[in-house]
C-alpha positions as CSV (number, residue, x, y, z in Angstrom):
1,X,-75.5,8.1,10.4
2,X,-72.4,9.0,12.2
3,X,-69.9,6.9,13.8
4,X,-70.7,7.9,17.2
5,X,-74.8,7.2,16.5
6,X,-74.1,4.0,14.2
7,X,-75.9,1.0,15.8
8,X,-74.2,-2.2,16.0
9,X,-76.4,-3.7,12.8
10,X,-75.8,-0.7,10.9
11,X,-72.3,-0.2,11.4
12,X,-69.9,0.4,8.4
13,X,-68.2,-2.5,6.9
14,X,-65.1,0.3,6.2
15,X,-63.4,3.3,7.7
16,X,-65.8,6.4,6.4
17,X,-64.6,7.9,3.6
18,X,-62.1,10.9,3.7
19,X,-63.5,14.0,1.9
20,X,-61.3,15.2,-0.8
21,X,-58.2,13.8,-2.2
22,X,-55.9,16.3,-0.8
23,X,-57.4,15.2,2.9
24,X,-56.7,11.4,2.1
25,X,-53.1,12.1,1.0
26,X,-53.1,14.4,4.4
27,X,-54.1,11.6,6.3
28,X,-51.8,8.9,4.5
29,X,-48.9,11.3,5.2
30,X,-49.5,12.0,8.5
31,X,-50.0,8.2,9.3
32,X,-46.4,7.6,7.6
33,X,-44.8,10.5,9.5
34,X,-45.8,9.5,13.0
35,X,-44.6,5.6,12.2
36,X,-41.6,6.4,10.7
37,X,-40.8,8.7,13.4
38,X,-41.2,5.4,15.8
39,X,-39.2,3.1,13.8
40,X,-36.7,5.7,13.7
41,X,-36.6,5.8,17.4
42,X,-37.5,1.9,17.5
43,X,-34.3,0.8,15.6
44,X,-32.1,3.2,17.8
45,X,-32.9,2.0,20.7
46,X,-32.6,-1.5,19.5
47,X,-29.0,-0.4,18.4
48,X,-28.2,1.1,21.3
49,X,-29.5,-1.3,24.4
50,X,-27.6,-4.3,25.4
51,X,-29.8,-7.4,25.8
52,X,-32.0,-7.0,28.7
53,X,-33.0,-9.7,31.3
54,X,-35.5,-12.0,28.9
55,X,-34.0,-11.5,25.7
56,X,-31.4,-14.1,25.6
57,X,-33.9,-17.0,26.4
58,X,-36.2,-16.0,23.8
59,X,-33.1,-15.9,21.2
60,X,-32.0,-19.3,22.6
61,X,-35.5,-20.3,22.2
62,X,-35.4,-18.8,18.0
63,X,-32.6,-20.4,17.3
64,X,-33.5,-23.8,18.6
65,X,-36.9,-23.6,17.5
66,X,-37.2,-23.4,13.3
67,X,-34.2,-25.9,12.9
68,X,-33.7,-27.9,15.5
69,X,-37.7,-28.8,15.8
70,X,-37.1,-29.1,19.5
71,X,-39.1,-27.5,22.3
72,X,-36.6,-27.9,25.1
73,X,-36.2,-24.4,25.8
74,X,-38.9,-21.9,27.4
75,X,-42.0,-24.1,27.2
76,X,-43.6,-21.9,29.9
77,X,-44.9,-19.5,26.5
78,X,-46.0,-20.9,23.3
79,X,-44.0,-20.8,20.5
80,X,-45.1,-17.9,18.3
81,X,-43.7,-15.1,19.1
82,X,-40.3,-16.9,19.1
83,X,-41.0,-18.0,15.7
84,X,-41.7,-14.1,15.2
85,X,-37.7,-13.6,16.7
86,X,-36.1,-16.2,14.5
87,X,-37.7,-15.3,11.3
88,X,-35.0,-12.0,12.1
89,X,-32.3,-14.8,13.4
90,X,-32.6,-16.3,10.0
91,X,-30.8,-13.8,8.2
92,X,-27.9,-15.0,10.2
93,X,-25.8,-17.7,10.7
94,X,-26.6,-18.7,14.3
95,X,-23.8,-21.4,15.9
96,X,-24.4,-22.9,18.6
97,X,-23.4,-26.2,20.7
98,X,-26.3,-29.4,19.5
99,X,-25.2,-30.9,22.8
100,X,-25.6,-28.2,25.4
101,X,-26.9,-29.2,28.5
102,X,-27.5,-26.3,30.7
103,X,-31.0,-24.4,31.2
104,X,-32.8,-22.1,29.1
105,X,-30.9,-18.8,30.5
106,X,-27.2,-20.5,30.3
107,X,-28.0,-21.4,26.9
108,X,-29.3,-18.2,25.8
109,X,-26.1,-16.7,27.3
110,X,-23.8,-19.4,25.4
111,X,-25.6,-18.3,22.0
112,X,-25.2,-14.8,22.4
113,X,-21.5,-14.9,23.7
114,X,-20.2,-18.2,24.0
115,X,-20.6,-19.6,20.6
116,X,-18.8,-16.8,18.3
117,X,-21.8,-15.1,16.8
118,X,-21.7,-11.4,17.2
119,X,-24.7,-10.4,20.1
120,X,-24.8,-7.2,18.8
121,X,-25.7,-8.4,15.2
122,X,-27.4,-11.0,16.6
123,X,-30.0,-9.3,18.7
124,X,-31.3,-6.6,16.2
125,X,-31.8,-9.4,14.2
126,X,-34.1,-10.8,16.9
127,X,-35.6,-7.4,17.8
128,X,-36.1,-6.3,14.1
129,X,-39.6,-8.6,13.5
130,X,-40.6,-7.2,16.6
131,X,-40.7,-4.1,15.3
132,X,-42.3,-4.5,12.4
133,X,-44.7,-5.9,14.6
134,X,-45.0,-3.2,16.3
135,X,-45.7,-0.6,13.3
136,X,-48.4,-2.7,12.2
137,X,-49.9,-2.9,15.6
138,X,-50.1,1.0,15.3
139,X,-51.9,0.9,11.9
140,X,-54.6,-1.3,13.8
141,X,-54.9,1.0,16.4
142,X,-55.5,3.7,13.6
143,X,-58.1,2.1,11.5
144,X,-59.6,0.9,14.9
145,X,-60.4,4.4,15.7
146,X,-61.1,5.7,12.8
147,X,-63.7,3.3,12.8
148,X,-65.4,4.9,15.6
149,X,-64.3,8.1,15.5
150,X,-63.5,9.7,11.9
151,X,-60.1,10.7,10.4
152,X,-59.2,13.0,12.7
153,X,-59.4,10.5,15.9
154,X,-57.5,7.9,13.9
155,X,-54.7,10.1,13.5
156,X,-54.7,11.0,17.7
157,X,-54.9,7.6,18.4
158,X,-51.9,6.6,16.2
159,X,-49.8,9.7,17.7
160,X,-50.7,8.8,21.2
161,X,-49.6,5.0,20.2
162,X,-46.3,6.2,18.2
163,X,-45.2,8.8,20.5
164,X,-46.0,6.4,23.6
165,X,-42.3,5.7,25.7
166,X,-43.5,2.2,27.1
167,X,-44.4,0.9,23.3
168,X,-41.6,2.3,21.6
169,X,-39.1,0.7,24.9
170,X,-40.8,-3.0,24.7
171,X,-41.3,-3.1,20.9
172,X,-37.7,-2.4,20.3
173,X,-36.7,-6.0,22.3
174,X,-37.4,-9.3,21.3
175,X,-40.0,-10.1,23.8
176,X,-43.2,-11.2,23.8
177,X,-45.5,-8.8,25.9
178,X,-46.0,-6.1,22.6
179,X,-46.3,-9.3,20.2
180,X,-49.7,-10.6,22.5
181,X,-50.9,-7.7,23.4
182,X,-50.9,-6.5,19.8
183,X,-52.9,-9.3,18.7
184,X,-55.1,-9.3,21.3
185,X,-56.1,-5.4,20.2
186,X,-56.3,-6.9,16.4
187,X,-59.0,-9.4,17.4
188,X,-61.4,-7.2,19.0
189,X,-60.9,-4.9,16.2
190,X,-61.7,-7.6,13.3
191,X,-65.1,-8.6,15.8
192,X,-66.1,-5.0,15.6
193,X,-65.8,-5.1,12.3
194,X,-67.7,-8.0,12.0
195,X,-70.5,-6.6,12.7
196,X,-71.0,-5.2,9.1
197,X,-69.3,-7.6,7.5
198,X,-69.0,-11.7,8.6
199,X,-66.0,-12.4,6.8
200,X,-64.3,-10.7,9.5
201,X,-65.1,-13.2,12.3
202,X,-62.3,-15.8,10.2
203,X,-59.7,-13.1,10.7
204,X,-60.7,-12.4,14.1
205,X,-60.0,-15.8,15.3
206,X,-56.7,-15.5,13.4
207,X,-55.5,-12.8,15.8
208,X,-57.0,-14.2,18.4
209,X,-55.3,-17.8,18.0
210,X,-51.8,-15.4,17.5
211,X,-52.4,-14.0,21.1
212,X,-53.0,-17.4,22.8
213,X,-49.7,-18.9,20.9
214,X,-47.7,-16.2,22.0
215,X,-48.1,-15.8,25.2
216,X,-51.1,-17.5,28.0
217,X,-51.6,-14.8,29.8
218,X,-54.2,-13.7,26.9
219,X,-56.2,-16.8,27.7
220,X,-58.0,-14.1,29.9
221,X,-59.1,-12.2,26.7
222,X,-60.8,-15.1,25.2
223,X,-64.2,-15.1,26.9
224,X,-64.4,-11.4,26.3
225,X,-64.0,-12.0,22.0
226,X,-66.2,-14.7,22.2
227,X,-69.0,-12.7,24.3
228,X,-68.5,-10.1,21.7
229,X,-69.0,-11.6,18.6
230,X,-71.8,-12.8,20.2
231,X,-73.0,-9.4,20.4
232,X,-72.2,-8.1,16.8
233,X,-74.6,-10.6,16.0
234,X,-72.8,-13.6,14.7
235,X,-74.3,-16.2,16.7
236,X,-74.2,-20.3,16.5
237,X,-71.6,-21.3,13.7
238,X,-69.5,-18.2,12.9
239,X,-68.2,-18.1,16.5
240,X,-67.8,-21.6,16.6
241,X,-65.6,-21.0,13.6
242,X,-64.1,-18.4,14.8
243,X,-63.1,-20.0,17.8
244,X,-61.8,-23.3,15.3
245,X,-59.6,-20.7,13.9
246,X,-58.2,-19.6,17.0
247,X,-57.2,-23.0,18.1
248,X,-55.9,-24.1,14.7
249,X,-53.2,-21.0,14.8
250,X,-51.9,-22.4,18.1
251,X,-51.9,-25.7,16.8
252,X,-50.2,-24.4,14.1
253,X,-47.5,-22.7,15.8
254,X,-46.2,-25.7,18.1
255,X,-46.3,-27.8,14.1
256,X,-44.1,-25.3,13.3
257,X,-41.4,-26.4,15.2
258,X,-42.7,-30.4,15.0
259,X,-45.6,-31.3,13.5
260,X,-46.0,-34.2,16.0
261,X,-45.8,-32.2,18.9
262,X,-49.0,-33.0,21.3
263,X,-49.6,-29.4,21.1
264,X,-52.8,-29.4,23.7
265,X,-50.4,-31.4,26.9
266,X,-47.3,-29.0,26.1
267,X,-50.1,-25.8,25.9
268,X,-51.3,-26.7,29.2
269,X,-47.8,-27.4,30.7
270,X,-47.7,-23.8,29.6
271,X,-50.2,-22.7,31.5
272,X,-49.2,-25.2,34.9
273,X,-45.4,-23.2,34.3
274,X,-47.2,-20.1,34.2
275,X,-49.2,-20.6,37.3
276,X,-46.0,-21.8,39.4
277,X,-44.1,-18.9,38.5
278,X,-47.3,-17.0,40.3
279,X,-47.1,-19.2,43.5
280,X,-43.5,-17.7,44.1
281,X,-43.0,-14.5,46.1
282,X,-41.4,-11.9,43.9
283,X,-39.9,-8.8,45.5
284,X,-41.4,-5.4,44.2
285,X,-40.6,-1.9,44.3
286,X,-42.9,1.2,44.1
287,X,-42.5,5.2,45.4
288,X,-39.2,4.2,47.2
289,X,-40.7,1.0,48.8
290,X,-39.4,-2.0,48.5
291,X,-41.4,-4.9,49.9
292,X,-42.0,-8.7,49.1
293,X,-44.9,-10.2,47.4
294,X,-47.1,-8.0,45.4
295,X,-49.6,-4.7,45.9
296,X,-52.9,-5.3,43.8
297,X,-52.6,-1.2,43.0
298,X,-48.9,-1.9,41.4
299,X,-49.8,-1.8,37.6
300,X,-52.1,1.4,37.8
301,X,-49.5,3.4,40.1
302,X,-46.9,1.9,37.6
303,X,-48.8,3.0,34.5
304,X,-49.1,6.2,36.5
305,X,-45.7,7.2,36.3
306,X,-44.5,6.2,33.1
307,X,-47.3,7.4,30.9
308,X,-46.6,11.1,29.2
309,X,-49.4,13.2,31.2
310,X,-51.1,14.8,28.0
311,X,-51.7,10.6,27.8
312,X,-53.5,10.2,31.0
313,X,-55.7,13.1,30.2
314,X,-57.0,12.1,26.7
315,X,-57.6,8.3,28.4
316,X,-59.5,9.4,31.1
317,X,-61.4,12.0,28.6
318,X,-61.4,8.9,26.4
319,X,-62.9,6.7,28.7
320,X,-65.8,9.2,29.7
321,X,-66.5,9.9,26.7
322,X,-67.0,6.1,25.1
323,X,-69.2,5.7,28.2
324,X,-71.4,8.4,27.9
325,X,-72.0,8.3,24.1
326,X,-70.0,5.6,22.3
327,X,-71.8,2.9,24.8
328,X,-71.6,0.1,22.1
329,X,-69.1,0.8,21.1
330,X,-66.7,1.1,24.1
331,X,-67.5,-2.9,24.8
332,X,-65.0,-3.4,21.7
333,X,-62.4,-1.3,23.3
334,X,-62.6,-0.8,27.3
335,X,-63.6,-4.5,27.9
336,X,-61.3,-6.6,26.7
337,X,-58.2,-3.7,28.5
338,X,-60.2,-4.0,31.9
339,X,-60.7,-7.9,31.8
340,X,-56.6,-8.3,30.8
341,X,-55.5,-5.3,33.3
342,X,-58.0,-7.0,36.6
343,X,-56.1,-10.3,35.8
344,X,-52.8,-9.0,35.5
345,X,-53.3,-7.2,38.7
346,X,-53.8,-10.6,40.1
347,X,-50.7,-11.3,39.2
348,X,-47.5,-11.7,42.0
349,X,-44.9,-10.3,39.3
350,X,-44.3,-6.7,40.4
351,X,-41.9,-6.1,37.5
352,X,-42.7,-3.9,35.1
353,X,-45.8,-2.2,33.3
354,X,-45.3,-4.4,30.5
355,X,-47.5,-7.1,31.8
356,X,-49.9,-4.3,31.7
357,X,-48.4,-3.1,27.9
358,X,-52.1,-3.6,26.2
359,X,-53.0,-0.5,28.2
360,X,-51.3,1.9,25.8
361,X,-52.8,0.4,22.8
362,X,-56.6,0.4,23.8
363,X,-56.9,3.8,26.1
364,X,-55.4,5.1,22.3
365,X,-57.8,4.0,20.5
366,X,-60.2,5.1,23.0
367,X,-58.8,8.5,23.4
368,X,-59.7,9.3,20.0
369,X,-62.9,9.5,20.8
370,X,-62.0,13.4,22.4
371,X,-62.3,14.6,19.0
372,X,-65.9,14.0,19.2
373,X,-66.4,16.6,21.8
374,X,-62.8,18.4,21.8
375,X,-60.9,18.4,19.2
376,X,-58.5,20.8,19.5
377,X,-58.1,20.0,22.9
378,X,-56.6,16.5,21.7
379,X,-54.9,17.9,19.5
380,X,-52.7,20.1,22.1
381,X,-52.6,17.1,24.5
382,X,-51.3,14.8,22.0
383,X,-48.5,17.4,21.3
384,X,-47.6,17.3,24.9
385,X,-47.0,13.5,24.6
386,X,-44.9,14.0,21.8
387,X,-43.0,16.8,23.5
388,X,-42.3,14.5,26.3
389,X,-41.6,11.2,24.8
390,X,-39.1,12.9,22.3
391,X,-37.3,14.6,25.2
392,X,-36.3,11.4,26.6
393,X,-35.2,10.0,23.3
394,X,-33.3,7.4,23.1
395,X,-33.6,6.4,27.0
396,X,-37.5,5.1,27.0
397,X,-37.5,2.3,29.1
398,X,-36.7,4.3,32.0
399,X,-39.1,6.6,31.1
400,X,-41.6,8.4,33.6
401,X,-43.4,11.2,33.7
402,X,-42.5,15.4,34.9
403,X,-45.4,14.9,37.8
404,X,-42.9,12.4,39.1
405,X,-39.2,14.1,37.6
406,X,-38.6,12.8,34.6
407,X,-36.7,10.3,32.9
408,X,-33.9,11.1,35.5
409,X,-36.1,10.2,39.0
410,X,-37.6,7.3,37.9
411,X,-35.5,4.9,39.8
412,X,-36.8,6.4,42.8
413,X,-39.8,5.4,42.4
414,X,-40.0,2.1,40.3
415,X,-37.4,-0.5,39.5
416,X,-36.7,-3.9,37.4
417,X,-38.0,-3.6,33.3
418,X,-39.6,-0.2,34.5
419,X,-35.9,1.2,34.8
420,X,-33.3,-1.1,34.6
421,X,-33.3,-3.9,32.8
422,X,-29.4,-4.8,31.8
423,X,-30.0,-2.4,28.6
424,X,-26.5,0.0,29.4
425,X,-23.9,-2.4,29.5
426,X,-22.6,-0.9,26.5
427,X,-23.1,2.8,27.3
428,X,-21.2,2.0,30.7
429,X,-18.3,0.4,29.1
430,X,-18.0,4.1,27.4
431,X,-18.3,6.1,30.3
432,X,-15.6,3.7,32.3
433,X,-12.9,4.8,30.0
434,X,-12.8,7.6,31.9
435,X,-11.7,5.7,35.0
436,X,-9.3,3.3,33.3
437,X,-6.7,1.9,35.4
438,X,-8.8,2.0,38.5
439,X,-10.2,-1.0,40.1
440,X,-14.1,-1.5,39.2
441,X,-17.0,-3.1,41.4
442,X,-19.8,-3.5,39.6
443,X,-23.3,-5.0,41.1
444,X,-24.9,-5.9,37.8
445,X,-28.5,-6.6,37.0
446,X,-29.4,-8.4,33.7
447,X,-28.1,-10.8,31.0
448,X,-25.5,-9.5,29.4
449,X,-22.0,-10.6,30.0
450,X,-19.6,-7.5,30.9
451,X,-16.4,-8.4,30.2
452,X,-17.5,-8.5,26.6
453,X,-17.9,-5.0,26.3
454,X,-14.8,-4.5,28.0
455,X,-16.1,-4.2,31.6
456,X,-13.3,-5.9,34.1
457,X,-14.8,-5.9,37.4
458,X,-15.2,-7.4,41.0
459,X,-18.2,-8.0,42.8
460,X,-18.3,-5.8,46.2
461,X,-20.3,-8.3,48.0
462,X,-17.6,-10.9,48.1
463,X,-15.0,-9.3,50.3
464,X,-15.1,-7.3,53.2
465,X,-16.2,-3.8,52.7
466,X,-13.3,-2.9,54.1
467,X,-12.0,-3.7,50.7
468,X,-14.1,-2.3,48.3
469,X,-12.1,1.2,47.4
470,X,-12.2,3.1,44.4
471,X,-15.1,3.2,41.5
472,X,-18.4,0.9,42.9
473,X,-21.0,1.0,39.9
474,X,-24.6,-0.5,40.9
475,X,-27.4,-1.4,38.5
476,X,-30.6,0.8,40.2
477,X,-32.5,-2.5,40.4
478,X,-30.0,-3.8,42.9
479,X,-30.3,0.1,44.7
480,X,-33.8,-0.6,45.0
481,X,-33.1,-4.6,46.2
482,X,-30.0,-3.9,48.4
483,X,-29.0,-5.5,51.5
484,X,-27.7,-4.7,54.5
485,X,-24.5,-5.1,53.1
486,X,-24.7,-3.5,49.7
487,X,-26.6,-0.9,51.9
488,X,-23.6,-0.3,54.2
489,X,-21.7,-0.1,51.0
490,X,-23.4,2.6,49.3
491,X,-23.9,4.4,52.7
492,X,-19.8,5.1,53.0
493,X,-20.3,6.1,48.6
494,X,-20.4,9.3,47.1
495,X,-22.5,9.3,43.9
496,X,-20.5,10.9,41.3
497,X,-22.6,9.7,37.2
498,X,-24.9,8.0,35.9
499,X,-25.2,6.2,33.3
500,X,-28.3,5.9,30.9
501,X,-30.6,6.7,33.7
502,X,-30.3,3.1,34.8
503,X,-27.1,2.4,36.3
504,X,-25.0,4.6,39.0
505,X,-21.4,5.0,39.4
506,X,-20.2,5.9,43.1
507,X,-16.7,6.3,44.3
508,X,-15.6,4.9,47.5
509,X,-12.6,6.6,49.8
């Protein structure tokens, strides 16, 4: 019986078999290549980018967490996925002040730069584990579809996942939104495997308790696991233990930092953190509009732009395909994405398609059904993506698509993690030599402290712009937020560089 005939009673306990030795060391290879070729681009951009808006408070959070055994600092997520960070952060000797009294952001700021460690050091440390992370998120996605689909749509799922700019931007930064959605993925993939094999449940609730202890927003996928193991079968006492499992790994995450932590109250304080951040209007930015609140349509138009157009084609040939003869089959894979995508569109945070970053990960696995019906066709798609994510190497974040210009024009239509995030403080520092001895205003966006990097510069919006001559560099974020004043400013600027597709440099008369 084929994978795409299998029923769910029959399915295989393992991947099918690869004819031939010569085809498995094929495969193997192939599967090696395409990771290594993310780490590789993974670990440069980690190098390269400066600490971005979240990344100091989770490091704050790391550092705190293992030895201190205190949960003062970002209790709005649970505490995994900053375990993950300092498990990097403990191949270093982290100082710090015991007696620091400011908020979680100050105190992320006075570990990176206030305390004598070295941030860079520091933060690919933290965004190390991540990565890892990350490259074994991608070996999911590739057993996952080879599951369903056979060698061959293994290896386009894992090439639309490795190549993708999104994934290789957020699992280069010690944040948490690859870490959940990661696990999330994992524990739909261990209940479709259950279905041949029990033993899998156990293992399912293990990723599944990872997801809810790193970040609550995957509370969301928790009815859809459940409903599914149902459905492979394992009824009554399995899913109950499965769902024991689940809990015990949160549970065990908040004992990690104190075993006498009441993990259930500080869980839902989590939650009641979560939902207050929601009850705040949030300004967003989309196709040169920027408005307050939040559009329902912002993560699909988002997704939109900044996935590689040879993607968009195999996950909307994916999608029809599951659903016209992978029917069981797609439950596994499109659920769980549209239940976490129609919450997250909910949402009032109109920030970034990494609150949508499980997208990626699912729509490859179920792209890799194409090879079903077209396999060649995939096969030239996928090389698009990897034409057009490698073209944009190292600047992913900013990524977007040639329907909307490129890696170049995407602050013109999105703005915040999408674009500009803090990452080039250190590239601008560079390209300011160039204007040494002038006098700099910068408008900044992110956490990073400039004059570490050597940046000296005034703030334009504190004097009359009568003042403000010479060099005026502004982060695209605050572009896309600007004033009235900032937006007299850049009216009397002429735009002369940019720098790392996120930041422009004007020069004022």
């Amino acid at each position: 019986m084929s994978p795409a005939t299998a029923s769910p009673r029959t399915a295989p306990e393992v991947p099918p078999p690869v004819a031939g030795r010569g085809r498995r060391w094929l495969f193997a290879l192939t599967a090696v290549v395409l990771l290594a070729q993310m780490a590789i681009a993974m670990v440069t951009t980690a190098v390269e980018q400066t600490p971005t808006v979240d990344e100091p408070v989770y490091v704050g959070a790391a550092a705190v967490y293992p030895g201190e055994h205190d949960l003062r600092y970002n209790r709005e997520h649970p505490p995994l996925g900053k375990l993950v960070v300092a498990a990097g952060l403990a191949f270093a000797d982290v100082r710090f002040a015991e007696d620091f009294t400011g908020d979680q952001t100050a105190f992320g700021r006075h570990v990176l730069y206030e305390s004598g460690n070295d941030p860079g050091k520091l933060l690919l440390l933290a965004r190390l584990p991540v990565i890892v992370l990350t490259l074994v998120f991608g070996l999911v996605v590739l057993l996952f579809a080879r599951d369903l689909t056979g060698t061959a749509g293994g290896l386009v799922a894992l090439a639309l996942y490795a190549f993708s700019p999104d994934l290789i931007a957020h699992g280069s930064l010690a944040t948490l939104d690859v870490p959940a959605a990661g696990f999330a993925l994992t524990s739909a993939w261990l209940v479709r495997r259950a279905r041949g094999n029990p033993r899998y449940l156990p293992l399912a609730g293990l990723a599944l308790g990872a997801a809810l202890a790193t970040k609550v927003n995957t509370l969301a996928v928790v009815p859809v696991v459940v409903f599914l193991a149902w459905h492979a079968g394992r009824r009554g006492r399995p899913v109950v233990l499965m769902a024991l499992t689940a809990v015990a790994v949160v549970w065990a995450s908040y004992a990690a930092v104190h075993p006498s932590l009441p993990f259930a109250e500080l869980y839902l304080e989590g939650v009641r953190l979560q939902l207050g951040l929601e009850d705040r209007v949030w300004g967003g930015y989309l196709f040169g509009t920027h408005y307050e609140g939040s559009r329902w349509y912002y993560l699909p138009a988002a997704l939109l732009v900044k996935t590689p157009l040879g993607a968009l084609v195999l996950w909307a040939a994916g999608v029809a395909v599951m659903l016209s003869r992978l029917r069981q089959e797609a439950l596994y894979v499109l659920l769980p994405a549209a239940v976490l995508l129609a919450v997250a569109m909910t949402g009032n945070r109109d920030l970034g398609v990494r609150y949508a970053i499980f997208v990626p990960m699912f729509l490859a696995v179920a792209a890799a059904s194409v090879v079903l019906v077209r396999r060649r066709w995939a096969f030239v798609a996928v090389a698009l993506v990897a034409v057009s994510s490698l073209r944009t190497f190292p600047y992913y974040l900013p990524y977007s698509n040639e329907a909307f210009g490129g890696t170049a024009k995407t602050h013109l239509h999105l703005h915040d993690s999408n674009v500009d995030w803090g990452q080039d403080l250190g590239r601008l520092a560079q390209r300011l030599e160039r204007h040494r001895g002038e006098r700099i205003w910068f408008v900044h966006k992110g956490a990073g402290v400039p004059e570490h990097y050597g940046i000296h510069a005034e703030d334009p919006r504190e004097v009359p712009p009568e003042r403000v001559r010479g060099v005026l560099v502004v982060s695209d974020t605050a572009i896309a937020k600007a004033d009235d004043r900032l937006k007299a400013l850049l009216a009397g600027s002429t735009p002369v560089d940019r720098v790392g597709h996120s930041i422009t440099i004007f020069r004022r008369p």
